[in-house]
C-alpha positions as CSV (number, residue, x, y, z in Angstrom):
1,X,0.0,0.0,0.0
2,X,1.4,3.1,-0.7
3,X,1.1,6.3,0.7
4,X,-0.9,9.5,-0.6
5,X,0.9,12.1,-1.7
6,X,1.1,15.6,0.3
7,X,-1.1,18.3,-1.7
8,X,0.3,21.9,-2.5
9,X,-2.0,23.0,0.6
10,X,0.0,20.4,3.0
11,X,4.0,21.5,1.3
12,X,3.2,25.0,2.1
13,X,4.5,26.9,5.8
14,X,2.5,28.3,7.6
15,X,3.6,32.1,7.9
16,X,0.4,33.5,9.6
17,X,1.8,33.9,13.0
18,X,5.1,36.1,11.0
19,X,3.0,37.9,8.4
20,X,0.9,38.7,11.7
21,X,3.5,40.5,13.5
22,X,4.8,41.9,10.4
23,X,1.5,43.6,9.7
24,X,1.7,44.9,13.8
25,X,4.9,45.9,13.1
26,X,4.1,47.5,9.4
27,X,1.5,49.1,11.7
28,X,3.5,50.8,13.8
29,X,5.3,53.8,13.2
30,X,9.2,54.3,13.1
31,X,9.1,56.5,16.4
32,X,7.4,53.8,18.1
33,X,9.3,51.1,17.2
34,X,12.5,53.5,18.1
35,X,11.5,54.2,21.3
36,X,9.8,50.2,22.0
37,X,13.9,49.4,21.1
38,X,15.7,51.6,23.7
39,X,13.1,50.5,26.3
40,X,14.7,46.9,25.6
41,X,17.8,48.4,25.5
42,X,17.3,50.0,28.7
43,X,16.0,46.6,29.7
44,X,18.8,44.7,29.3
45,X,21.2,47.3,30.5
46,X,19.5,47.2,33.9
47,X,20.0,43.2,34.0
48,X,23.4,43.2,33.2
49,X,24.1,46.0,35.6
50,X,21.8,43.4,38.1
51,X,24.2,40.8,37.1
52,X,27.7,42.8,38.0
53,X,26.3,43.8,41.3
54,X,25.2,39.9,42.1
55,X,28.9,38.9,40.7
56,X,30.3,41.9,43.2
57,X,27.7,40.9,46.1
58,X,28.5,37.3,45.9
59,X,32.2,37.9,45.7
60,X,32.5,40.7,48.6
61,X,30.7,37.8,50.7
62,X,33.0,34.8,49.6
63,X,35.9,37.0,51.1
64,X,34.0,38.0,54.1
65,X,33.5,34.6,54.9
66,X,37.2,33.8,53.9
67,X,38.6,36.5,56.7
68,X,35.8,35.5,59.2
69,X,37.3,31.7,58.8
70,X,40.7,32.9,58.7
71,X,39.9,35.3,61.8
72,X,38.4,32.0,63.3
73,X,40.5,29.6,62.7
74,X,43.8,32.0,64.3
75,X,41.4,33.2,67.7
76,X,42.8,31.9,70.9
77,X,38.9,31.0,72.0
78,X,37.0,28.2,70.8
79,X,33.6,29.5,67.8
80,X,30.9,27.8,67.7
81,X,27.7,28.6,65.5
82,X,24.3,26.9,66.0
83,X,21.3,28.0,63.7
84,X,17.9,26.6,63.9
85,X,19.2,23.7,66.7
86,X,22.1,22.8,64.3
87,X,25.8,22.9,64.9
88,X,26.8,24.4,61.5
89,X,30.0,26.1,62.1
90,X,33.3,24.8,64.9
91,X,36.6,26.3,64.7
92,X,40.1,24.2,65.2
93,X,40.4,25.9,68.9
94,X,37.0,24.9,69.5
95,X,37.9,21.5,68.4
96,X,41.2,21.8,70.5
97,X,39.6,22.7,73.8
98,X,37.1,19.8,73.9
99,X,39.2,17.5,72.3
100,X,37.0,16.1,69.5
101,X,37.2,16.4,65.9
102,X,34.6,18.9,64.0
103,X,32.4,16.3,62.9
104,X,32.1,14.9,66.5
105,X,31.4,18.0,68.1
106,X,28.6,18.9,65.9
107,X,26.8,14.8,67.1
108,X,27.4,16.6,71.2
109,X,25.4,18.5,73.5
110,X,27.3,20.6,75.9
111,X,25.1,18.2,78.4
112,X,27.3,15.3,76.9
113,X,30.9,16.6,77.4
114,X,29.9,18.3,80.8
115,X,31.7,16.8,84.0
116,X,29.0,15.2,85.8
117,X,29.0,17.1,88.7
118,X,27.9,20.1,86.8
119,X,24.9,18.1,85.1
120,X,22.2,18.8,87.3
121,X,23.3,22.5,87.3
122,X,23.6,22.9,83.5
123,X,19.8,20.9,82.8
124,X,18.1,23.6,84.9
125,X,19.9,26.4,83.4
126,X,19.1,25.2,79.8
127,X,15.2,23.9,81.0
128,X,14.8,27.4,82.7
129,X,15.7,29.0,79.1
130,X,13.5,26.7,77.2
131,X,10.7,27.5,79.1
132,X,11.2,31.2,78.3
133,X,13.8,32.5,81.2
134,X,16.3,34.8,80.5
135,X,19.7,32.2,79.9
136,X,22.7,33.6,82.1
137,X,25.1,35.7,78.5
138,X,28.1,33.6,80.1
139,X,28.5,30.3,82.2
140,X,31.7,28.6,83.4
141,X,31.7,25.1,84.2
142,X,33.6,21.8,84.3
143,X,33.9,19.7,81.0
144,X,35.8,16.2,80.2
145,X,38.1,16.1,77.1
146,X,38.0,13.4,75.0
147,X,40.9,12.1,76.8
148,X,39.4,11.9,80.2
149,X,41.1,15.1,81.9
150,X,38.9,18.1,83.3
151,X,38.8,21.3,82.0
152,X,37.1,24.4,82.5
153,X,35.7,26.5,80.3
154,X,34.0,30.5,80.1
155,X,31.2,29.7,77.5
156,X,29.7,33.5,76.0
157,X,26.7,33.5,73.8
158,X,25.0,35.9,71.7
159,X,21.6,35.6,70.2
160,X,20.5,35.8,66.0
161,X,16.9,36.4,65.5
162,X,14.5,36.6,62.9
163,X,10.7,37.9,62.8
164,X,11.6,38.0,66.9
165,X,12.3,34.6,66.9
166,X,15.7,33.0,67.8
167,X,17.0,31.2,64.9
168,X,21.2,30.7,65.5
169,X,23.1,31.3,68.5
170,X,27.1,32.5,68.4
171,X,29.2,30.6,71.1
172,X,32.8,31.7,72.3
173,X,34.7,29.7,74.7
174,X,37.7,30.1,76.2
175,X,40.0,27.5,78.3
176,X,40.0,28.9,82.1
177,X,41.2,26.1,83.4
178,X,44.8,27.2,84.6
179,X,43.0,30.2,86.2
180,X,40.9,28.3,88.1
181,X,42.9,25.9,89.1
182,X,45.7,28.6,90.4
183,X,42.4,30.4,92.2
184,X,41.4,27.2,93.9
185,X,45.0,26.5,95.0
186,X,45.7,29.9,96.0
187,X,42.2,29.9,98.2
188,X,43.5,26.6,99.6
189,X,46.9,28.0,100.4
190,X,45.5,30.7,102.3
191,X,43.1,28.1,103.9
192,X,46.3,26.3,105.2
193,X,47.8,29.3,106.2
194,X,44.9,30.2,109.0
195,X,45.4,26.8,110.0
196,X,48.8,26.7,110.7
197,X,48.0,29.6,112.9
198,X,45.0,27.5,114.6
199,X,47.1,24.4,114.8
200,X,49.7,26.6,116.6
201,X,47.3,27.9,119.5
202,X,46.0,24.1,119.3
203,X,49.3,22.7,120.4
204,X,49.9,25.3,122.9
205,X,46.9,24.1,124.7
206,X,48.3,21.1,126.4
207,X,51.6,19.3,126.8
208,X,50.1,16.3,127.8
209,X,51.9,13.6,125.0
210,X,48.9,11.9,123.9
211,X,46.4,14.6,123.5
212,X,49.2,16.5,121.5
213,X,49.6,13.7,119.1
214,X,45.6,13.5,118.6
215,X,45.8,17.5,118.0
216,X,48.9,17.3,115.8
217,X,46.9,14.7,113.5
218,X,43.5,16.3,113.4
219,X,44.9,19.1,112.4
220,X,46.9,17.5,109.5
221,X,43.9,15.2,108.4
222,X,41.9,18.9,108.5
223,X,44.6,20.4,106.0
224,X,45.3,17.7,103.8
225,X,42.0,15.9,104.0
226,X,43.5,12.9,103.6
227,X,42.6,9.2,104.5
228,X,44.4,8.3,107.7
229,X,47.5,10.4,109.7
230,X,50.1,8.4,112.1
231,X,52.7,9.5,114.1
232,X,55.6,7.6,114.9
233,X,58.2,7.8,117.3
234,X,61.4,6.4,118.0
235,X,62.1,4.1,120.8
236,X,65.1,4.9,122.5
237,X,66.2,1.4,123.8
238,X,65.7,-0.3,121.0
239,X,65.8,2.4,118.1
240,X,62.4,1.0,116.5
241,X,59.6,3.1,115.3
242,X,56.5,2.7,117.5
243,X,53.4,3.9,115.8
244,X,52.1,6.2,119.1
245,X,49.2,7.5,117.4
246,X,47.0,7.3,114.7
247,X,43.5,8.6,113.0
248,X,41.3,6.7,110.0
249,X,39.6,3.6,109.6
250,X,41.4,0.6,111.2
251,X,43.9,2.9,113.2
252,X,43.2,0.5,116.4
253,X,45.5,-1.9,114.5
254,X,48.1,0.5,113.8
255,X,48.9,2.0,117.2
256,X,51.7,-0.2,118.4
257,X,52.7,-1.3,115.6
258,X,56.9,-1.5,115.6
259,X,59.0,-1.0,112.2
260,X,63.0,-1.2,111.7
261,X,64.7,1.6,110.8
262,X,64.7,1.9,107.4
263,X,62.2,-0.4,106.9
264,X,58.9,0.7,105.1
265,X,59.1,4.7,103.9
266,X,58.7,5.7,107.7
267,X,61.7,3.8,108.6
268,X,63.4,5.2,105.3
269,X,62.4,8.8,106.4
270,X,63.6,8.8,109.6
271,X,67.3,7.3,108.5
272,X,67.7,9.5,105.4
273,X,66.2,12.7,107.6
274,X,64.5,13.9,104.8
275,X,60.7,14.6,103.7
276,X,59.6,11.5,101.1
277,X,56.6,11.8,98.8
278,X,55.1,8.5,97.2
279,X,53.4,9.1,94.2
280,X,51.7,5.6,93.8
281,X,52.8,2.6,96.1
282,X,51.9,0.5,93.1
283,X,55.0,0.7,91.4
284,X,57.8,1.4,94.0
285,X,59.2,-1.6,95.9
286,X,60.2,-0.1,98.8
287,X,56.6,0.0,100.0
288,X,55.9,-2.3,103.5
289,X,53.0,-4.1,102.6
290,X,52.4,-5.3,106.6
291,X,50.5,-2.3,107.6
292,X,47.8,-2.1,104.1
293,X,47.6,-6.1,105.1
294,X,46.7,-5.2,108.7
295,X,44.1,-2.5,108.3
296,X,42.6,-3.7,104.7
297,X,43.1,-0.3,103.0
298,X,44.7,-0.5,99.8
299,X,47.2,2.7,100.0
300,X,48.9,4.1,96.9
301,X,50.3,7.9,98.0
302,X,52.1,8.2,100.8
303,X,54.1,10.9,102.8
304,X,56.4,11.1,105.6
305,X,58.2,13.8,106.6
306,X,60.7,13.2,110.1
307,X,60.4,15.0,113.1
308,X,63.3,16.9,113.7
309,X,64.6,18.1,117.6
310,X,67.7,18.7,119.3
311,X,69.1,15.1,119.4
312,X,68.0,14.5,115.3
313,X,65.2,12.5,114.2
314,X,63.0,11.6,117.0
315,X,60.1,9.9,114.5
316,X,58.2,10.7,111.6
317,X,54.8,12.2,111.0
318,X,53.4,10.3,107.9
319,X,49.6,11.0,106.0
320,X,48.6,8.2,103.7
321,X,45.8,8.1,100.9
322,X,44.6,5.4,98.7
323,X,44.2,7.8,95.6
324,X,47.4,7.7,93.3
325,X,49.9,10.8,92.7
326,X,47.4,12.3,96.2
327,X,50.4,14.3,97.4
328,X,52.5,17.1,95.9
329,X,55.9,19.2,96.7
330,X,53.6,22.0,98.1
331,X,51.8,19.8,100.7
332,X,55.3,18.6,101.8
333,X,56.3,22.4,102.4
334,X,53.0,22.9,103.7
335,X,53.6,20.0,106.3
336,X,57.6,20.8,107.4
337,X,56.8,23.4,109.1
338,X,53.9,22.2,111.3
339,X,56.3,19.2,112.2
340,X,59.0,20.8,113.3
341,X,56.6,22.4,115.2
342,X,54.7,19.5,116.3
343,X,58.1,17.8,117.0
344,X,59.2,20.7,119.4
345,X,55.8,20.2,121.2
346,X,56.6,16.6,121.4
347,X,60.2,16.5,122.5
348,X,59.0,19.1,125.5
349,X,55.8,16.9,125.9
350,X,58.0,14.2,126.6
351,X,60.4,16.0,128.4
352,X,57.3,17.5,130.4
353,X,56.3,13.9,131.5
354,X,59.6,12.7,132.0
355,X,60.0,15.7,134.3
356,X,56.6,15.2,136.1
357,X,57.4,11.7,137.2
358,X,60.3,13.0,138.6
359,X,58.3,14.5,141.6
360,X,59.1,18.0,143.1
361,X,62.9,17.6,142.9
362,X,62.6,18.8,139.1
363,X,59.6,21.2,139.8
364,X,61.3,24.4,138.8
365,X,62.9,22.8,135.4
366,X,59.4,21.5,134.4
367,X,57.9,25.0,135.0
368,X,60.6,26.4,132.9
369,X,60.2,24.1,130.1
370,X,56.5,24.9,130.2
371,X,57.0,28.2,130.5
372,X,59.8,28.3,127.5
373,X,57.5,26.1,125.2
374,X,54.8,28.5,125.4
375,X,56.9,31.5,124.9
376,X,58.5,29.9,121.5
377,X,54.6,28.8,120.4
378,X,53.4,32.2,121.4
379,X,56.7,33.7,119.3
380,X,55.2,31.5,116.4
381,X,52.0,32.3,116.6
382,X,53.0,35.7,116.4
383,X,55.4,35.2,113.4
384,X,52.4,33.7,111.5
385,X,50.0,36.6,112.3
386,X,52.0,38.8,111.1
387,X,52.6,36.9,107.9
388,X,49.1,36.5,107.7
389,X,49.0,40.4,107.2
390,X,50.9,40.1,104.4
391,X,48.5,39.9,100.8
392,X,49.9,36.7,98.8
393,X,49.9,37.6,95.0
394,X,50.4,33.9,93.9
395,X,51.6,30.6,95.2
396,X,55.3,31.6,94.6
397,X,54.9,34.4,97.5
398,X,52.7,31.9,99.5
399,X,55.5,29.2,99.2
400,X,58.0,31.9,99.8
401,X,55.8,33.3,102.7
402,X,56.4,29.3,104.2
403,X,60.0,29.3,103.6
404,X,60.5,32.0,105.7
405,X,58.3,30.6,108.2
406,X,60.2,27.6,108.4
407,X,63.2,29.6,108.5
408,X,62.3,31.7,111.7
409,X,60.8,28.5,113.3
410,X,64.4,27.2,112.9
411,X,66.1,30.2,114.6
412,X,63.7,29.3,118.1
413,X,64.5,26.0,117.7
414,X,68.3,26.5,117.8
415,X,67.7,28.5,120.7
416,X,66.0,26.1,122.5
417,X,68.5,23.0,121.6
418,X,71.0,25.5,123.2
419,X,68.7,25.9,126.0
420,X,67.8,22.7,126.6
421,X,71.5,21.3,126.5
422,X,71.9,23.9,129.4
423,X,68.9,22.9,130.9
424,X,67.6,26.3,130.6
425,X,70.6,28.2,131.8
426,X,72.0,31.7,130.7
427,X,73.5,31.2,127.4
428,X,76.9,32.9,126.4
429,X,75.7,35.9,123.5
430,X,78.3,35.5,121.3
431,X,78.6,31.8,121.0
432,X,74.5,32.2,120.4
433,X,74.7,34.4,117.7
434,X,76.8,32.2,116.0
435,X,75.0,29.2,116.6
436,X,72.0,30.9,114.5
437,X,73.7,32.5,112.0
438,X,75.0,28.9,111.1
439,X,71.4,27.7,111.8
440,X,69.7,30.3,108.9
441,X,72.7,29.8,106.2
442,X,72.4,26.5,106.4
443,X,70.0,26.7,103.4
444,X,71.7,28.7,101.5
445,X,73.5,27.0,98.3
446,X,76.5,29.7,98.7
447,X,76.4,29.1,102.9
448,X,80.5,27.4,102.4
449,X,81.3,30.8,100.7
450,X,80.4,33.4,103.1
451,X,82.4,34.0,105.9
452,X,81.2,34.6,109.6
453,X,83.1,37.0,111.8
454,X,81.4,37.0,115.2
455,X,83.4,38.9,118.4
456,X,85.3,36.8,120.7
457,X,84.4,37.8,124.4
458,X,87.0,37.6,126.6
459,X,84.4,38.2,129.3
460,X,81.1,36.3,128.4
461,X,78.2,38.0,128.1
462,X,75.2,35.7,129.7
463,X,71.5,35.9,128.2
464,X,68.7,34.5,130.1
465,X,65.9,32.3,128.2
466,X,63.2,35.0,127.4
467,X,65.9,37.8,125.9
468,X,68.2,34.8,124.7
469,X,65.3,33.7,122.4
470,X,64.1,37.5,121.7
471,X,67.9,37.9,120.0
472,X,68.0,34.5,118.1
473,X,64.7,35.4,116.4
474,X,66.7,38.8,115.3
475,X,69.7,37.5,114.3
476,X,68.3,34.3,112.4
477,X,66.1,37.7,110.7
478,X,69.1,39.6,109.8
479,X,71.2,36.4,108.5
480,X,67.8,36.0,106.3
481,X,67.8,39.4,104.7
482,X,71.2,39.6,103.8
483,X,70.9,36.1,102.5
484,X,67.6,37.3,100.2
485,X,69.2,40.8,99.7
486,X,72.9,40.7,99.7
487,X,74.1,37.4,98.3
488,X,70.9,36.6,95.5
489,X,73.5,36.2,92.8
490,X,76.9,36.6,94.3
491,X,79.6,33.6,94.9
492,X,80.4,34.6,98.3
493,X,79.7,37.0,101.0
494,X,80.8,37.9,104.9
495,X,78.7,38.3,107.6
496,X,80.4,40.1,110.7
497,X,79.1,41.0,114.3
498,X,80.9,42.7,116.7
499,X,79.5,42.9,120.1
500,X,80.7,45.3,123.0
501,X,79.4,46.7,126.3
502,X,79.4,49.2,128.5
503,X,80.1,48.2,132.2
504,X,78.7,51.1,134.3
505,X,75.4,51.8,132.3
506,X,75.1,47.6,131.7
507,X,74.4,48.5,128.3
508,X,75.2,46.4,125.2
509,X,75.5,47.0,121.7
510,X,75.5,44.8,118.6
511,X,76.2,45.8,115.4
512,X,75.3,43.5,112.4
513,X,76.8,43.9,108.8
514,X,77.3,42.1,105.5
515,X,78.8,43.3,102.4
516,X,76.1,43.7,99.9
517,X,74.2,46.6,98.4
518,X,73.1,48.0,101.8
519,X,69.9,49.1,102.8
520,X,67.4,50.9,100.3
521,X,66.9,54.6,100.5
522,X,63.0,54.0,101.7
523,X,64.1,51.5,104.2
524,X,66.5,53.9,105.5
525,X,64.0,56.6,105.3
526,X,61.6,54.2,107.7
527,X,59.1,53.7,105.0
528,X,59.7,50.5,103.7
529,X,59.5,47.6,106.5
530,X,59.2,44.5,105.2
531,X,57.5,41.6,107.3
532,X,61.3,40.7,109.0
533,X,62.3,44.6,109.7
534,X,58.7,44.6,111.6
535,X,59.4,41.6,113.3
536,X,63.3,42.4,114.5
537,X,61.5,46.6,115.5
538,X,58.9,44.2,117.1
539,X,61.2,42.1,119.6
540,X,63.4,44.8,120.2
541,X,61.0,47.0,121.4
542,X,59.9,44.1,123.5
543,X,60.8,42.3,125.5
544,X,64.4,43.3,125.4
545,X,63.3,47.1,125.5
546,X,66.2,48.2,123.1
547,X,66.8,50.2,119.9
548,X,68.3,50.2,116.6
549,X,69.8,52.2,113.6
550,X,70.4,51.6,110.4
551,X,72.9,52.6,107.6
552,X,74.8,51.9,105.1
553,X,79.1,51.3,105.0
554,X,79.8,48.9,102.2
555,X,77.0,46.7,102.6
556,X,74.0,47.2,104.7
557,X,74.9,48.3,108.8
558,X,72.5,47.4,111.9
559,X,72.8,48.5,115.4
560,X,71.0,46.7,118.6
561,X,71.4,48.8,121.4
562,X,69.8,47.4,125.0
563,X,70.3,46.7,128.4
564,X,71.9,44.1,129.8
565,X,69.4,41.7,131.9
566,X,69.2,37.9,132.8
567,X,65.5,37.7,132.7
């Protein structure tokens, strides 16, 4: 079958819809037509003009949003940006300070990485605001990295809204974890400070042995807040450690208990005479395993620190805790001092009972070495009141602030070795002054470089107890300055003393000197005590009732002027 061929009409195009607009056009006149043109033209000239000002629009944001990553990326706090619910933007700090990638912090809630202590707090806070409350423009608060530690963060918020509604939220947060950890330590510092001074007036409350070794304990399980405390003491028959007292679970089974020296880190304190901190018992094998065997506690820090008197190491004070790495080198400065007062109060404790079961042949000597006791606590006391006056800017000054503590507490107790050798007999001044001079550069890492010239009486001058002590706490002041001030960054140094006395007013004069820079103008000028120059005015003025003058004559000059007494 074939097909039917097209017809003229069918071959034809259909050029209705052209001639159409030809005839409108034909229609139109030439000025219409002209002006129907520019309008297009005009048209077009608008959309291209459109088009350059998108192109310039789009590209001015590209680079804003370049510099604002740029910006973000090199900011020392953490961006975040949430819109409509949404993490949408974290920067690397950000990503830093929590600790997980981009991706993963975008999957969190802050609810999620929050330490769980701070839960509780942080669900309220975000309920109150979901319920329409006002949410706090900053919160600080605990978090846990992605590798376990704790850090603290300042988390600062600002609001985007649309059509009054709040659509994205702008987070900055910055690390504040060093600055609250230095303000927690440096609370806590100051804490242990006001406790010293209480444990102080504690122990001068009694010199009964046993209920001074309960004080001594509280107070160190109040400052360190620690497990269990023990004090042991030496026996001196047989030269073993006896456990005398003890506080924390199980301590019933500890009191009594007998160790070697050296055995155990309370036996290895007290024959090494130094302060021993155990980070974690777990992995040192010179730990005694008889006493965690005993009691049942499973103990991984441990420190001991010896009691120190006249005749050496007469035990050890230890605090024990079954956390790991529990103890640091500040709570072993924190604790010297309180144990070489606590041993002080314990050698006179036992000296007191001693003495008291000696009936009334020894009366007088006990009542002196009550009397002395008191006096050197009351001295301390003293000593950390006006410390206490002193503003701490950080824990440097606060440890310094203990050094020099521990430094003044070892002037009284050279004094009262020398005291107690001469069972509480006047004590020959210049042989004294030497003693303690010895005594304070004894921590100094120049002390076999700087020479001490003290005057040779022919005629020795005799100090009683009370004005004996006054002048160690002085001259243990002055060997301190000129250790701080003269010698900081020298090799070597001289100290030198020359004492003299006038016979028919009784009066004596002591004049102290090293060879440093001397004295600064406003110290000279009276207007720039510092807390030793208050304390030497201080025990001058009383009890010994004297005065003093200072100048300069290569090196920094000090007079003592007073009368001569024996108490």
């Amino acid at each position: 079958m074939s097909l039917p061929k097209p017809t003229q009409a069918d071959q034809a195009p259909d050029t209705a819809p052209f001639t159409a607009v030809t005839d409108a056009a034909q229609n139109k006149t030439k000025a219409e037509l002209i002006e129907e043109l520019t309008l297009m033209r005009q048209q077009i000239a608008k959309l291209q003009a459109a088009e350059e000002h998108h192109l310039q629009v789009e590209k001015a944001l590209l680079a804003s949003q370049e510099r604002f990553t740029r910006m973000a990326q090199q900011i020392q706090d953490g961006i975040i940006i949430i819109e409509n619910g949404k993490v949408v933007y974290v920067n690397d700090r950000a990503s830093e300070i929590f600790g997980y990638s981009k991706e993963e912090l975008k999957d969190l809630s802050r609810i999620e990485i929050a330490d769980p202590d701070e839960e509780e707090r942080l669900i309220k806070i975000f309920r109150d605001a979901a319920n329409g409350k006002d949410m706090p423009e900053a919160l600080e608060f605990w978090i846990v990295h992605k590798d376990g530690t704790q850090r603290c963060i300042h988390s600062r918020h600002s609001i985007n809204t649309k059509d009054n509604k709040i659509i994205g939220r702008y987070v900055i947060i910055t690390d504040v974890t060093e600055r609250r950890w230095t303000e927690e330590m440096l609370e806590r510092r100051n804490r242990e400070l006001e406790s010293l001074n209480r444990a102080s007036q504690t122990l001068i409350s009694t010199l009964d042995l046993d209920e001074v070794l309960i004080n001594v304990l509280e107070e160190v399980r109040w400052l360190l807040n620690v497990v269990a405390s023990s004090i042991w003491l030496q026996d001196p028959d047989t030269g073993e450690l006896v456990c005398r007292q003890a506080t924390g679970p199980e301590s019933d089974k500890v009191r009594g208990w007998r160790v070697e020296p050296g055995q155990g880190f309370v036996g290895l304190a007290a024959i090494e005479g130094q302060s021993l901190i155990i980070s974690d018992t777990h992995a040192d094998g010179r730990h005694f395993k008889g006493v965690d065997q005993k009691t049942g506690l499973n103990l991984r820090s441990i420190l001991s620190v010896p009691l120190r008197a006249k005749e050496g190491v007469i035990g050890v004070l230890q605090v024990v805790d079954t956390k790991a790495n529990r103890f640091q080198p500040t709570d072993m400065t924190l604790l010297e001092p309180l144990a070489t007062t606590a041993a002080m109060v314990i050698e006179n404790a036992q000296l007191y009972t001693q003495v008291r079961q000696e009936a009334e042949t020894n009366r007088a000597l006990l009542n002196e070495v009550n009397h002395r006791v008191k006096n050197n606590l009351t001295s301390i006391m003293g000593i950390i009141e006006l410390e206490m006056q002193h503003p701490h800017k950080d824990l440097a000054d606060y440890q310094a602030t203990l050094q020099d503590l521990q430094s003044r507490i070892r002037g009284l107790a050279t004094v009262h070795n020398l005291l107690s050798a001469t069972q509480w007999q006047p004590l020959d001044m210049d042989k004294l002054i030497l003693e303690v001079i010895h005594a304070a550069l004894s921590g100094s890492p120049i002390r076999q470089n700087i020479e001490v010239n003290v005057t040779d009486l022919e005629q020795p001058i005799l100090l009683g107890p009370k004005h004996a002590t006054a002048l160690a706490l002085i001259i243990n002041e002055l060997t301190t300055n000129s250790i701080k001030h003269a010698f900081p960054e020298r090799e070597a140094g001289q100290i030198t003393v020359d004492i003299t006395i006038q016979p028919r007013e009784d009066v004596i004069h002591i004049t102290f000197r090293d060879n440093g820079g001397g004295w600064p103008e406003n110290v000279l000028a009276g207007k720039g005590d510092n807390v030793g120059l208050r304390l030497v005015r201080m025990t001058l003025r009383s009890p010994m009732r004297g005065t003093l003058e200072l100048y300069n004559d290569d090196g920094a000059v000090i007079t003592l002027t007073f009368k001569h007494r024996l108490d």
